[in-house]
Structure formats: structure tokens, C-alpha cells
C-alpha positions as CSV (number, residue, x, y, z in Angstrom):
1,X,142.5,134.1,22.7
2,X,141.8,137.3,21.1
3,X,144.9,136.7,18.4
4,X,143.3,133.2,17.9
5,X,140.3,135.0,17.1
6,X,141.9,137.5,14.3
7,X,143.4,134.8,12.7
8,X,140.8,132.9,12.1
9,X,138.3,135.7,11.1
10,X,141.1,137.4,8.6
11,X,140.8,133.6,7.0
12,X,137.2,133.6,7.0
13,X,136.3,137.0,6.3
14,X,138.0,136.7,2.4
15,X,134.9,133.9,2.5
16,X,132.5,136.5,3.3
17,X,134.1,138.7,0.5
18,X,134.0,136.0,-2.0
19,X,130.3,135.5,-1.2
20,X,129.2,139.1,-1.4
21,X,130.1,139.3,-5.2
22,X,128.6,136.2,-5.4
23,X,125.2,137.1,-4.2
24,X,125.1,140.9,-4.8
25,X,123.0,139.8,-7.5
26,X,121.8,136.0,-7.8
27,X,120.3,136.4,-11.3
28,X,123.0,137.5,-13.0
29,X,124.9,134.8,-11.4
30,X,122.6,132.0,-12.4
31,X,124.2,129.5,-14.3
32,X,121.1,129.1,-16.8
33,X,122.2,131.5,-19.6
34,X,123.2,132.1,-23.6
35,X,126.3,130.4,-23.0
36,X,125.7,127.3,-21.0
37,X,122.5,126.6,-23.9
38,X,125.1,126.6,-26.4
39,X,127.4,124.6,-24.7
40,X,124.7,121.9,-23.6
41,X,123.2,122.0,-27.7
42,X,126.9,121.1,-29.2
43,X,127.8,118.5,-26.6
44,X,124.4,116.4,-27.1
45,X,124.6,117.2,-30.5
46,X,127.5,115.4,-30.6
47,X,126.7,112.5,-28.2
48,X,124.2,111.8,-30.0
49,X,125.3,112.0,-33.2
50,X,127.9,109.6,-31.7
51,X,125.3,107.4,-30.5
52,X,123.9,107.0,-33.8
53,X,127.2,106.1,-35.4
54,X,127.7,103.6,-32.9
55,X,124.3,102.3,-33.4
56,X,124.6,102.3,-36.9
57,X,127.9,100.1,-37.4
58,X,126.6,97.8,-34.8
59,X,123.3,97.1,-36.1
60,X,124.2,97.5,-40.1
61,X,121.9,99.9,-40.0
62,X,123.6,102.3,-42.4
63,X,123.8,99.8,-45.2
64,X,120.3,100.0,-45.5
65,X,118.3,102.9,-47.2
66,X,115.3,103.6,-44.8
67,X,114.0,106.5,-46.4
68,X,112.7,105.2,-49.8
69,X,114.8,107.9,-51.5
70,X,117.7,108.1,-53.4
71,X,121.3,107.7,-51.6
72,X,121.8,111.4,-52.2
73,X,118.7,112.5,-51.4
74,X,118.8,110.6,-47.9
75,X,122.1,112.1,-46.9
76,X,121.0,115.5,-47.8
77,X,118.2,114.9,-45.7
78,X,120.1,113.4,-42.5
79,X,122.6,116.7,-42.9
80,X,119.4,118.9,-42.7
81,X,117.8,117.2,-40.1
82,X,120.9,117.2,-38.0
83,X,121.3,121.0,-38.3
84,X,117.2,121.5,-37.6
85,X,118.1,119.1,-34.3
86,X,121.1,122.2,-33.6
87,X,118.7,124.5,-34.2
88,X,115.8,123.0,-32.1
89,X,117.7,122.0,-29.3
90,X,119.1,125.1,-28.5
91,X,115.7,127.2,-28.7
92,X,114.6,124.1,-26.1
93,X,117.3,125.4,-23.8
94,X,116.6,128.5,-24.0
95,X,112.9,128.2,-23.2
96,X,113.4,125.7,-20.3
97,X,116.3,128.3,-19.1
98,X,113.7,131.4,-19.4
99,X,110.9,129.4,-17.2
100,X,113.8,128.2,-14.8
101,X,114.9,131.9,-13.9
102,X,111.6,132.9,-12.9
103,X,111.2,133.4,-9.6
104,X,108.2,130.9,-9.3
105,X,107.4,128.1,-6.8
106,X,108.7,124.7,-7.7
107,X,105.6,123.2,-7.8
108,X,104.7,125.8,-10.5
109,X,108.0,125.7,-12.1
110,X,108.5,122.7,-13.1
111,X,105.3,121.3,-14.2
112,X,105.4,124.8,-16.7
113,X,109.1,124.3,-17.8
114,X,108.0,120.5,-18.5
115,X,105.1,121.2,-20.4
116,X,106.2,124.0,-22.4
117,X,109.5,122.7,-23.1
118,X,107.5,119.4,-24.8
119,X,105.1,121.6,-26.1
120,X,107.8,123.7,-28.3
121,X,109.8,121.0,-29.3
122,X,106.8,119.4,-30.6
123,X,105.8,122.2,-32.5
124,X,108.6,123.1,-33.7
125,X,109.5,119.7,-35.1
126,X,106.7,119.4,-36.4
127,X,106.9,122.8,-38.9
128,X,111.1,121.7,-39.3
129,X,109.2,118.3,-41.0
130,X,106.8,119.7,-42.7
131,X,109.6,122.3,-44.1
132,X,112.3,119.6,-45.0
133,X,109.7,117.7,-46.8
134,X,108.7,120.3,-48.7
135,X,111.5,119.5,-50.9
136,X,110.8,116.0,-51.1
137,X,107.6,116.2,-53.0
138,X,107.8,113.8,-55.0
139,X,109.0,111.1,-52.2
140,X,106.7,108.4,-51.4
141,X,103.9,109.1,-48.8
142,X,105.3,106.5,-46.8
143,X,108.5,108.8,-46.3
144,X,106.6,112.1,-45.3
145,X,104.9,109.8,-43.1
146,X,108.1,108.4,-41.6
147,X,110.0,111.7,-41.4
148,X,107.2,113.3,-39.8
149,X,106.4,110.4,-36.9
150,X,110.5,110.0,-36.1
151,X,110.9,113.5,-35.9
152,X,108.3,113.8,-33.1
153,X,109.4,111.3,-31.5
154,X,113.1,112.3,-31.1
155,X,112.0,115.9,-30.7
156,X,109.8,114.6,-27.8
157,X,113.0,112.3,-26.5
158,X,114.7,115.6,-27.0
159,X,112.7,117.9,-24.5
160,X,112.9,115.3,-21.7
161,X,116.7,115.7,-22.0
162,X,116.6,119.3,-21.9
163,X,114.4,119.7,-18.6
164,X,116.4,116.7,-16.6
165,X,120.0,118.2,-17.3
166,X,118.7,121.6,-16.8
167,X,116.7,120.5,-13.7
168,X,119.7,119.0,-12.5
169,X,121.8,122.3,-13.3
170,X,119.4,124.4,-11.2
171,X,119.3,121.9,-8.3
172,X,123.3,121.6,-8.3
173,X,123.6,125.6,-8.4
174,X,121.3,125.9,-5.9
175,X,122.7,123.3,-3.6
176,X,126.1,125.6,-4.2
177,X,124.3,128.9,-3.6
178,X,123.4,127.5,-0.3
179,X,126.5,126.2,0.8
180,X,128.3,129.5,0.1
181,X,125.5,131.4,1.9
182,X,125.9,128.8,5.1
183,X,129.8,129.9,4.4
184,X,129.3,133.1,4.4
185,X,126.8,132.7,7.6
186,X,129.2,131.0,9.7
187,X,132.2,134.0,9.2
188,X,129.7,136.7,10.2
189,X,128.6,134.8,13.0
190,X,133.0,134.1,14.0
191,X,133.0,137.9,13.5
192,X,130.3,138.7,15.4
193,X,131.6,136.9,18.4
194,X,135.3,138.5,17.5
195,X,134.1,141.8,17.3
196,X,132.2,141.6,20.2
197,X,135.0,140.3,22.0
198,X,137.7,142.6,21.0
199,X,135.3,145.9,22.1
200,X,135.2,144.3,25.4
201,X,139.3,144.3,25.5
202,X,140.3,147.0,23.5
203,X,142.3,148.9,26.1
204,X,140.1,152.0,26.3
205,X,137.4,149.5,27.9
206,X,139.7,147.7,30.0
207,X,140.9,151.0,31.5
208,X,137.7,152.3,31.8
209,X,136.9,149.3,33.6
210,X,139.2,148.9,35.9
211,X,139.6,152.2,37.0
212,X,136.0,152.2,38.1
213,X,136.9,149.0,39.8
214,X,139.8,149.9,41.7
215,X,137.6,153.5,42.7
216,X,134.5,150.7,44.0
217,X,136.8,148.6,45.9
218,X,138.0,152.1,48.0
219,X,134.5,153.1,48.2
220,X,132.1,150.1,48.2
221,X,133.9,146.5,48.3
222,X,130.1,145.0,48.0
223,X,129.7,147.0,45.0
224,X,133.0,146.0,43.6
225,X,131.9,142.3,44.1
226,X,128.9,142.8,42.2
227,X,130.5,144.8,39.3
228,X,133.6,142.4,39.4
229,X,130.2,139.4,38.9
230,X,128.8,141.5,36.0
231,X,132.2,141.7,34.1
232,X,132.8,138.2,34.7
233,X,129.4,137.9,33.4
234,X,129.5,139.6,30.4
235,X,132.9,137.9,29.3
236,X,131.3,134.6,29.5
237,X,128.1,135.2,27.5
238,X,130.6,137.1,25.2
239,X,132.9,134.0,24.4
240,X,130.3,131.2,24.6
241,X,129.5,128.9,21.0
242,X,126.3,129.1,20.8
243,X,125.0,130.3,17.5
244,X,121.2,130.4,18.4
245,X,120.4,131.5,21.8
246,X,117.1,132.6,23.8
247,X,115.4,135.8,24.8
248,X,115.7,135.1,28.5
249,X,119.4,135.0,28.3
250,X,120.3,137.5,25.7
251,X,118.6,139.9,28.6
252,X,120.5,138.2,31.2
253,X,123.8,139.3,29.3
254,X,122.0,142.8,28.7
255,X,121.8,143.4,32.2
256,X,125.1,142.2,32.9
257,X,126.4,144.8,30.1
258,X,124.3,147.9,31.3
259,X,125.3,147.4,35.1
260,X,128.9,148.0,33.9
261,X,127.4,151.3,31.6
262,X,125.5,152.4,34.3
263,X,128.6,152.7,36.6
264,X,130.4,154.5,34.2
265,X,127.0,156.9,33.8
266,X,125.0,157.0,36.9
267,X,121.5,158.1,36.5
268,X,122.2,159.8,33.5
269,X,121.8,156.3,31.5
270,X,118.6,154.2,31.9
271,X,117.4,151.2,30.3
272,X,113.5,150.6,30.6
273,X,112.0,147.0,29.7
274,X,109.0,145.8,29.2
275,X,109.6,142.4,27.9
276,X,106.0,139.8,28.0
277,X,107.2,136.4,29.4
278,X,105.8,134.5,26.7
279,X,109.1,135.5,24.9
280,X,111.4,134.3,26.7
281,X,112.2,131.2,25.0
282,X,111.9,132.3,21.8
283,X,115.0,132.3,19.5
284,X,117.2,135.1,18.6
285,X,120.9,136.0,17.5
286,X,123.2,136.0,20.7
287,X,124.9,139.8,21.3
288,X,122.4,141.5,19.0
289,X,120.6,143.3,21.7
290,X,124.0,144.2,23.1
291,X,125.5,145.9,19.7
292,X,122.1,148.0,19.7
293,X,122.7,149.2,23.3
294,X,126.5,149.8,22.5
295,X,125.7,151.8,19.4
296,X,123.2,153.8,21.1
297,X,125.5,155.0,24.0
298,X,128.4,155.1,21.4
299,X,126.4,157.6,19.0
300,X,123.9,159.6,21.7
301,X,124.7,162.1,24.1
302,X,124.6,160.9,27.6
303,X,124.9,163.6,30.8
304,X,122.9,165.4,33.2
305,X,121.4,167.9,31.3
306,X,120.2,165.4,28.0
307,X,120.3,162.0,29.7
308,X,119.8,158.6,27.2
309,X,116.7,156.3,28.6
310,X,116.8,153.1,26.0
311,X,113.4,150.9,25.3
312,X,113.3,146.9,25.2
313,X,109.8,146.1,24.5
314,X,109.0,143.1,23.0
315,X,105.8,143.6,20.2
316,X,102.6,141.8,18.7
317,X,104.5,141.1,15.9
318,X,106.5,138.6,17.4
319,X,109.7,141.0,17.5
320,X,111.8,143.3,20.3
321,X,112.5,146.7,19.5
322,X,115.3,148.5,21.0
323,X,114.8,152.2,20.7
324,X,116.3,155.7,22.2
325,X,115.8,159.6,21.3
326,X,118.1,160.8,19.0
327,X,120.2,163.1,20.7
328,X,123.2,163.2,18.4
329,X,127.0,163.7,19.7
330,X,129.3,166.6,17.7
331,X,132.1,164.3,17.1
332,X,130.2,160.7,17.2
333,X,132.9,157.6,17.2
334,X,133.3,155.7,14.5
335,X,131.9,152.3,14.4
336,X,133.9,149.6,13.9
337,X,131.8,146.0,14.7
338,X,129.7,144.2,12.5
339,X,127.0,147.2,12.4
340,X,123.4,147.5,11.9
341,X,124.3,146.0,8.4
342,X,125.6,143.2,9.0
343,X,123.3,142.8,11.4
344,X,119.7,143.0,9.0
345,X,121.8,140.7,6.2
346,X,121.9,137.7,9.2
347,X,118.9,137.3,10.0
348,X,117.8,137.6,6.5
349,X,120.7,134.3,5.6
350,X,120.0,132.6,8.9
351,X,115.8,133.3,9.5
352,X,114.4,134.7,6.2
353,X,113.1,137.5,8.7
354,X,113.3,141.2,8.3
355,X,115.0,143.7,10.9
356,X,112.7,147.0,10.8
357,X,115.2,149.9,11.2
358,X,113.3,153.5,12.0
359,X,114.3,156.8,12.7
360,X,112.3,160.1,13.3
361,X,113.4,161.7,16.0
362,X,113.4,158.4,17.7
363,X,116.1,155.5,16.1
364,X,114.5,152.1,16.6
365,X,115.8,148.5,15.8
366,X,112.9,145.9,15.7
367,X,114.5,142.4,15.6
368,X,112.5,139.3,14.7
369,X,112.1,136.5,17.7
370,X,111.9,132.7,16.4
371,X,109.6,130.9,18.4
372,X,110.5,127.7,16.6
373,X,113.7,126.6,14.8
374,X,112.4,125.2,11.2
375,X,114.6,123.6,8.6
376,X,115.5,127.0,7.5
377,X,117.7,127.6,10.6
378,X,117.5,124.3,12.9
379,X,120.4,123.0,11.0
380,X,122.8,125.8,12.0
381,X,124.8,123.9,13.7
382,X,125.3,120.9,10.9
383,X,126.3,123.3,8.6
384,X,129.1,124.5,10.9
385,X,130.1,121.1,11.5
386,X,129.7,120.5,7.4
387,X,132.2,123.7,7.4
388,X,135.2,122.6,9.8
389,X,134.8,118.9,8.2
């Protein structure tokens, strides 16, 4: 089982190094930029430059002269119009692009991107008009009027292009965001449950552990049932599938855990609780009050002279904090799980909640409890599924 588990981590975890570039910084990533504006002006540019062709040859328009000028004068004018409609389209890109990267509310967004995208392509057309016909003076008022009135128009037509593809853009990169970020949410959690896993049968622990066993069995054989219960205990909560579990038995699995520490440490480790009841269905990530107490007795000195009591105290703001006093080992082990890290940047993909790290003198861990699972992290479990389709 454990080599199952490395393999399947080492895949996911170049996921969760793919994602990490990819979401260090979001805005520099979005999609809405210089060059996309320029790519999206030339292509429908073109299309519709097509489109008129097309239009054109079918409908005979072409052999017609619909501006009341001369021959010349009318292709000089459609050349000039065409680059303004470059010109103009672009700039519209560029506005609707600005508005979409703020970090506004959609229902803010895109009313504003709308409005202002009509607003400056109507303005601008209409001074692009006003300036082409200023070298058709002597053109019949009929023309100005024409030029000006089709020109809105197709500048208006124009706008409404520009916010549904780039609406469309935003939704489609957002849609993509997400699914990397349920990606990368799904490898931490595999890792999680790996790492967790391999601490408890790295061969230090297992030595440890069976030592103390075979010494309980001599002295105590109830004992050594009991211990032999926790261990069995801990193993199962350790390897279980769930993604999302409750208070009541993330404490269950504490307790199993900190039987087996307090074993090992006697008196000289203590956990204290003072956990409210009304918690005890609310949500939180399996194993995350485990790492805390694991990196607490990894990183503290524990004998008789400085012995480690930890806190579990659940809060008014709807959180449990796990904290310790620092008492600081010379030559600290190393950590090697998913870490406090890891840790904060979960709950922030999977919750939208913040985990309140503290230290002075005393290092505390205040992690969020979800009383309710909303659409932000109910459909956990679809997106795994969505994953291993």
C-alpha cells in the first residue's frame, strides 16, 4: 500500500507543480492582455471583411455606388474606414479587457464593461466620422449623413462583439483556473493522506512502537490490548477516503494518536481540551489536528524538567486552535509532511477560509470549522470523481 501510494503522488505531485506557477500570480496569467486584443482585432477584422465580400458578390451590392461620390473617392473612403474599424476595435478590446481584470463583482463587472465598451465605441466612431468626412467636404449632405448613421451602427454591432467573445474568454479561463485548482486540491489532499501514512510506517515509528508493545505485553497485557486498539485505530482513520470529515472524529483519531505519544512520554506530555459540543459536527480537513500535534512534539522539548502540555480549544470565531509553549529543541528534526504551508493554502483552495498562525512565546494554529458544506466545497467529491474520469 504504501508503494501504491508513492506512485501515485510522484504522478500527481508534477500536477501540483504545474499549478503553483500557474497560480503564483493569477493576474499575470489572465488571458485578457496586449496580445490576445491584437489577435481578436485582426481575426474579426478579417471575418468581417470576408463577410462583406461575400455579401457583396451575392447581393450585387458592389456594382452599385452607395456613397454619392466618385468611384475613387468611395474606395478611398472604404480603405479608411476599414483601417479606423482596426483602429477602433482594438482600443474596444483593450477597454473591455482593462474593466474585465478588475477585481470587481460580476454584477458590477459586467454591466460596467458593457456600458463603457458601447459608450467608447460610440464615441469614438463617431469623431473617426466626423474626421474622414472632413475630407469629403464637398460630398452631398446625404453622404455625411449616411457615413455618420452606418458608422454608429457597425461601431455599436462592433462593441457587442467585443464584450460576448471577451465574456466568453473570461468565463472559459475561469472555468480552467478552477479545474486546475480542484487538480491541484485533490494531489495535496493524496499527499496529505500519503504523508500521513508513511510517518506512521517509517521504521523509526514502527520500532518505537513495537518496542513499547512488546515491553506492555511483559508488564501490562490489558494495557497492551488497549495500545494495540489505539494503533489499530490510528491506522484506520489514517487510510480512510474521506476528504471532508467532522470535529467529533478528527478528536476521536487525536486521542487515538496521543495515547500512543503519551506511552512513549508518560506525564511529561499532556494534551488539555476544551472543545464546546456544538462543534462537533462541524466540517474540517481530516489529519490536520494530528500534523499540528506531530509538529509540536517533533519541534518542542518534552521531559521532566520542561514538560509539553498542548491546547485544543475550540473559539467564538467558529475555529479550533491548537497551541503549546515554545520550548525549542537544540537540534529540531526536520519536517518532512505537507507542513503548516500546505496546510493554510488548503483550506484557502478547498473553504476560502483563513488559518491564523501565531507565535510569541506561545505557537498557535487556529483552524477554520465549516458548519455547513456550500457550493464552494460540497462538490469535493464530484470534482474527484471529475479527476479519475
Amino acid at each position: 500500500m504504501n508503494k501504491a501510494y508513492r506512485q501515485q503522488v510522484e504522478l500527481l505531485l508534477k500536477t501540483i507543480i504545474y499549478n503553483k506557477n500557474m497560480t503564483k500570480n493569477k493576474s499575470s496569467y489572465s488571458p485578457l492582455n496586449h496580445k490576445l486584443a491584437i489577435i481578436l482585432t485582426l481575426s474579426f477584422s478579417l471575418l468581417f471583411a470576408v463577410f462583406k465580400f461575400i455579401a457583396d458578390s451575392v447581393f450585387d451590392v458592389g456594382n452599385e455606388n452607395p456613397f454619392e461620390v466618385s468611384q475613387s473617392a468611395a474606395n478611398y473612403f472604404v480603405v479608411v474606414r476599414f483601417a479606423t474599424s482596426i483602429f477602433t476595435l482594438y482600443l474596444l478590446y483593450e477597454c473591455c479587457f482593462w474593466i474585465f481584470r478588475k477585481g470587481w463583482k460580476n454584477r458590477i463587472k459586467y454591466p460596467v464593461a458593457f456600458i463603457g465598451t458601447v459608450t467608447v465605441a460610440l464615441l469614438v466612431g463617431f469623431i473617426f466620422s466626423k474626421a474622414i468626412l472632413h475630407f469629403f467636404q464637398t460630398a452631398p449632405e446625404s453622404f455625411h449623413h449616411r457615413v455618420v448613421t452606418s458608422g454608429l451602427k457597425k461601431d455599436a454591432a462592433m462593441s457587442i462583439v467585443v464584450f460576448l467573445s471577451t465574456l466568453f474568454i473570461s468565463i472559459f479561463f475561469r472555468h480552467q483556473r478552477a479545474l486546475l485548482e480542484n487538480q491541484r486540491l485533490v494531489a495535496e489532499n493524496t499527499r496529505n493522506r500519503y504523508e500521513a501514512l508513511k510517518n506512521q510506517l517509517n521504521p523509526h515509528f514502527l520500532f518505537n512502537t513495537l518496542n513499547t508493545l512488546d515491553g506492555l505485553m511483559d508488564l501490562d497485557i490489558d494495557k497492551a490490548h488497549s495500545y494495540l486498539q489505539n494503533l489499530s485505530s490510528s491506522f484506520r482513520y489514517t487510510i480512510q477516503n474521506k476528504e471532508i470529515t467532522i470535529l467529533k472524529d478528527e478528536l476521536n483519531f487525536v486521542e487515538s494518536y496521543t495515547y500512543l505519544m503519551k506511552i512513549r512520554y508518560g506525564d511529561d506530555l499532556s494534551i488539555q481540551y476544551d472543545v464546546d459540543e456544538k462543534y462537533s459536527d462541524f466540517h474540517i480537513m481530516p489529519i490536520t489536528l494530528q500534523l499540528l500535534i506531530e509538529n509540536a512534539i517533533k519541534h518542542n522539548i518534552i521531559n521532566d524538567d520542561e514538560p509539553l502540555t498542548i491546547h485544543i480549544e475550540t473559539t467564538e470565531n467558529d475555529t479550533i486552535k491548537v497551541s503549546n509553549a515554545i520550548q525549542p529543541k537544540i537540534n529540531a528534526e526536520l519536517g518532512e509532511g505537507i507542513g503548516l504551508a500546505n496546510l493554510v493554502e488548503r483550506y484557502k483552495l478547498l473553504f476560502d477560509k483563513e488559518v491564523v498562525i501565531t507565535q510569541n512565546g506561545v505557537f498557535s494554529v487556529e483552524i477554520p470549522l465549516i458548519e455547513q458544506i456550500n457550493n464552494a466545497s460540497a462538490s469535493l467529491s464530484d470534482r474527484i470523481k471529475y479527476q479519475h474520469k
